[in-house]
C-alpha positions as CSV (number, residue, x, y, z in Angstrom):
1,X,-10.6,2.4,1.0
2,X,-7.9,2.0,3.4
3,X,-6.0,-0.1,6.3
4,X,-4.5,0.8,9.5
5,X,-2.4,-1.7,11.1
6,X,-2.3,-0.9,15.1
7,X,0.8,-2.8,17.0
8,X,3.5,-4.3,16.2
9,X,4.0,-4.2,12.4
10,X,6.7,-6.2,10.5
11,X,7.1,-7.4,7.3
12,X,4.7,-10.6,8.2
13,X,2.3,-8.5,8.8
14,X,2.4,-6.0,5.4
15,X,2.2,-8.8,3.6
16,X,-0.2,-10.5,4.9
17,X,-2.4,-7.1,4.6
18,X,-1.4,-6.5,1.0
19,X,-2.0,-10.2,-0.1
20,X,-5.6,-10.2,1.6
21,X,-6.2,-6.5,0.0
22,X,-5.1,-7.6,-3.1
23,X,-7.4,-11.1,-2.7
24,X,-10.2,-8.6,-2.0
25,X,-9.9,-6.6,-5.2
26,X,-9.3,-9.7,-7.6
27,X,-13.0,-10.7,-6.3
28,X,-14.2,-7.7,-7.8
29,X,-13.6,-9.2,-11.5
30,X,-12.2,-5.9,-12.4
31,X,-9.4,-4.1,-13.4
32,X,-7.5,-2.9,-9.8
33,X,-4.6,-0.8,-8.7
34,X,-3.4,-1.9,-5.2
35,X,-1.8,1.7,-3.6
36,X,0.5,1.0,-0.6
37,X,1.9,3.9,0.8
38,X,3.4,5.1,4.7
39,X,2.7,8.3,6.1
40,X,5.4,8.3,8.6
41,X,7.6,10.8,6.5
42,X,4.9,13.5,6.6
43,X,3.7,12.7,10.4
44,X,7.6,13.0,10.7
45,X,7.7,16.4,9.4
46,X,5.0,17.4,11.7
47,X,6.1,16.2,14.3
48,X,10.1,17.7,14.3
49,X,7.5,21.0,13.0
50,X,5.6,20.4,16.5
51,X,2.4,20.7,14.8
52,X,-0.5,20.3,17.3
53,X,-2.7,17.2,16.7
54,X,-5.8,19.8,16.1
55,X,-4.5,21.4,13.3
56,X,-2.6,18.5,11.6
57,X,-6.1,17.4,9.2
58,X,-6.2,20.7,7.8
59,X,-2.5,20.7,6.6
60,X,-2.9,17.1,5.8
61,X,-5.8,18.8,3.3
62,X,-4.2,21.4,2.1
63,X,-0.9,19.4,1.0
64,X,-3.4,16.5,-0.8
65,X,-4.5,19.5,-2.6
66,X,-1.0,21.1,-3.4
67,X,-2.1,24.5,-2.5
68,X,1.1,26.0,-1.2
69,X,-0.7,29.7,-0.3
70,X,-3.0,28.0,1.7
71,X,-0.7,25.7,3.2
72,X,1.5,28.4,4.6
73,X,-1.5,30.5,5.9
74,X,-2.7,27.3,7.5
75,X,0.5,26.5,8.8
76,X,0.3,30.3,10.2
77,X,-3.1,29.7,11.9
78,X,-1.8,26.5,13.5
79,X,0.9,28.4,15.6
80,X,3.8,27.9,12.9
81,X,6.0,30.5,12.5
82,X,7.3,31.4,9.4
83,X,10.2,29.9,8.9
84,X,8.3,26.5,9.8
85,X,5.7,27.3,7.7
86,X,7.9,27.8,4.3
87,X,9.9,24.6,5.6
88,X,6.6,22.7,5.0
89,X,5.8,24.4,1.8
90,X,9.3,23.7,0.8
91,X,10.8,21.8,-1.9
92,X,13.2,20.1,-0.2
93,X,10.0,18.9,1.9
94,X,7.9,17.9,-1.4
95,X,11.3,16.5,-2.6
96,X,11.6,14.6,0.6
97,X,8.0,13.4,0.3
98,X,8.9,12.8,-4.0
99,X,11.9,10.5,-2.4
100,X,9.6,8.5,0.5
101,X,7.5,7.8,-2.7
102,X,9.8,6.4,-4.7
103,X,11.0,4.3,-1.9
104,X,7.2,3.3,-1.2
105,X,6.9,2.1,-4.9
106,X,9.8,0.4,-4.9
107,X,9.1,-1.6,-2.3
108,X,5.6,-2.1,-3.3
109,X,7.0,-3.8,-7.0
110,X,8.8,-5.8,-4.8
111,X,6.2,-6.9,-2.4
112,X,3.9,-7.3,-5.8
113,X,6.8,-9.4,-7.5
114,X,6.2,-11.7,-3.7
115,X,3.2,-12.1,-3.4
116,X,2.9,-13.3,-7.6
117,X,5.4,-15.9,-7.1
118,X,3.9,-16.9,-3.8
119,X,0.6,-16.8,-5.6
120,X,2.3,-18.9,-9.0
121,X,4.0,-21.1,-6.4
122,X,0.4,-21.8,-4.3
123,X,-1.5,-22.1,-7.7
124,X,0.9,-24.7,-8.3
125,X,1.1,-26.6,-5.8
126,X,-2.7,-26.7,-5.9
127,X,-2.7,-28.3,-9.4
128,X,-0.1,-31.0,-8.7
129,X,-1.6,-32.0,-5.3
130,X,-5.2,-32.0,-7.0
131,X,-3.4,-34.0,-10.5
132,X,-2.0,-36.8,-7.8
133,X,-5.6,-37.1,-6.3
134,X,-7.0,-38.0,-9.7
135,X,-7.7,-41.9,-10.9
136,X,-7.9,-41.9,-14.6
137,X,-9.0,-45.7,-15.0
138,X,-10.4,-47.5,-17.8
139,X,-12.6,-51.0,-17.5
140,X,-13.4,-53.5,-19.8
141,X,-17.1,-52.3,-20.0
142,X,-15.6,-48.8,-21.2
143,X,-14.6,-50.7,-24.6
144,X,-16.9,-50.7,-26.9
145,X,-17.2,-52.0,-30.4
146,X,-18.6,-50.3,-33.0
């Protein structure tokens, strides 16, 4: 499953996505893993690589599947010259995308860390808002002798 945010995106915005994904899974009553990650990196490379649009799914395949020979031959079908096509299949570009990873999880402990404390915070706010609504009362007709 996946999200694409169209617009303006700021952090606002992430989180809201993440903390309504995240929602979303915890009604399954299972066991979840919440995977944020930003292809800009990659599109990035393409783009300075000036990939064309049409050819840009099947290299997109092709590095999901970490087949380097067909990579490069793809890359060669889509116009690349060599050069370009080893720069892709580099790597310093796996290494790049290795780095954009580690920045991606990073960030998405952190934004996990937020949105449990907002959670933890919400949860208890909820408790001690509902605790002050409560009457605990007991009457004379409550008492009763055995």
């Amino acid at each position: 499953m996946g999200l694409e945010m169209l617009g303006d995106v700021g952090e606002v915005q992430v989180r809201q996505a993440v903390s309504l994904a995240a929602q979303s899974l915890e009604q399954l009553g299972q066991p979840w893993v919440l995977e944020v990650s930003h292809m800009g990196y990659l599109f990035g490379l393409l783009d300075a690589l000036d990939v064309p649009e049409a050819s840009r799914a099947a290299l997109l395949a092709k590095l999901k599947a970490k087949n380097l020979h067909e990579l490069k031959a793809a890359a060669s079908a889509a116009g690349l010259d060599e050069a370009d096509a080893d720069a892709l299949a580099s790597d310093s570009a796996h290494e790049g995308l290795k780095a954009v990873r580690l920045e991606l999880e990073t960030a998405n402990k952190a934004m996990a860390d937020w949105l449990q404390m907002r959670t933890q915070t919400l949860l208890n706010q909820v408790l001690y808002t509902t605790s002050n609504l409560m009457h605990n009362a007991f009457k004379m007709s409550d008492h009763w002798m055995s």
